[in-house]
N, C-alpha and C positions, 0 to 999 in steps of 0.2 A: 591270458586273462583280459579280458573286457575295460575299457577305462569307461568311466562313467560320462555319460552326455551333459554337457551344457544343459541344466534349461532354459527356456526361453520364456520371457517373459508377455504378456498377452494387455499388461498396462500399456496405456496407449500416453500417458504421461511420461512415463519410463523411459521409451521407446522413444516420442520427440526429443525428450532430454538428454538422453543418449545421443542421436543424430544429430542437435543440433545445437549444444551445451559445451563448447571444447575449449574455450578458453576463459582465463580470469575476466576477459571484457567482456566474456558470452552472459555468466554469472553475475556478473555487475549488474549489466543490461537488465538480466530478468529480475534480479531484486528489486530494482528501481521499479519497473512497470508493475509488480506484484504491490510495491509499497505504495504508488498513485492507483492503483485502483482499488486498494480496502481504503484509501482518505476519498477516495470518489462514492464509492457503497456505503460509506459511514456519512455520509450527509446525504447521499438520495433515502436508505433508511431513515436518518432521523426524521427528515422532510415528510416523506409519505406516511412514518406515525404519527408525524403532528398533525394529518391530514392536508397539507396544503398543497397548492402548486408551485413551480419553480419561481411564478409571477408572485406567489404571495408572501415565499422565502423572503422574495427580491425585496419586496417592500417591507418588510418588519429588520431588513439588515441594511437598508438603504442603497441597493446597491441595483443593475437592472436582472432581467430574467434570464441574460446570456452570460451575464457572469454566472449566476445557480447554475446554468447549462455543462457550463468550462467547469464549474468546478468537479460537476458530477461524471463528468468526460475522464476514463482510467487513463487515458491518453495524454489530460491534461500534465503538465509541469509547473505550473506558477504557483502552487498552493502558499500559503502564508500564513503562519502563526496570526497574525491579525485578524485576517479575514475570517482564521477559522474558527477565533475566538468573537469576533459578532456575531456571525453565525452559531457557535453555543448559546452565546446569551440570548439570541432571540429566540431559539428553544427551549429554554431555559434548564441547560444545561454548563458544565464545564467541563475543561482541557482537564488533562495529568496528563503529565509528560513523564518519561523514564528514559534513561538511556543507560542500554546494556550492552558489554562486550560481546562477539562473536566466538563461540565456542571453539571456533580454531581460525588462524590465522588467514587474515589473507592471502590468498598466492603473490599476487601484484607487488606487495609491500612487506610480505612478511611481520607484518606489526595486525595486531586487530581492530578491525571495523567497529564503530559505531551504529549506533541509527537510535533515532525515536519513535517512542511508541505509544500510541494513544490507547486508554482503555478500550478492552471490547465493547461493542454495541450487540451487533448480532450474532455473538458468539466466536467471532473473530478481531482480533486485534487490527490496528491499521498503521504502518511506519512511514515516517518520513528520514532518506537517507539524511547524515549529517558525516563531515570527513573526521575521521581520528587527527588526534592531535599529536 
């Protein structure tokens, strides 16, 4: 009798994640960068619907055009409740914040993860990690 084949899979997300996803620091890593870059697309979004440039952000938050720059950078790390709350208000918007447990524990710690979560903009949420307590 015949055993049945593996399939294989043709996601190309899949596949990276497979290859190159293999431990609890791999996972860390990628939530973090996943979490800076929807708080980076959630201010280049809100920005470009209010029509302005990073230069005009800069001045209605008082801040210059390389900070809007850094912040819209997925790469960045310094984000800050502060800054991100000028930033609302000068869109005339505001924060909510949420903080929800991880549906299963972390490997590392065995206790569950936090994180925050700022409403959707574009249809997608944006997190900032935070450590469990």
């Amino acid at each position: 009798m015949k055993t049945a084949k593996k399939r294989k899979t043709a996601d190309a997300v899949k596949i990276l994640h497979t290859l190159y996803i293999k431990t609890a620091e791999d996972r860390r890593m990628l939530r973090e960068a996943r979490e800076q870059s929807e708080v980076a697309a959630q201010i280049y979004n809100l920005r470009q619907k209010a029509g302005l440039s990073q230069k005009g952000l800069a001045k209605l938050v008082g801040t210059t055009q390389s900070v809007i720059s850094q912040l819209e950078d997925a790469d960045y790390e310094g984000h800050s409740l502060k800054m991100l709350r000028r930033i609302a208000d000068a869109l005339n918007c505001e924060i909510k914040v949420r903080i929800v447990r991880h549906k299963k524990p972390m490997p590392a710690t065995g206790s569950p993860a936090c994180f925050v979560v700022y409403p959707p903009l574009a249809g997608k949420p944006a997190a900032v990690n935070c450590p469990a307590p």
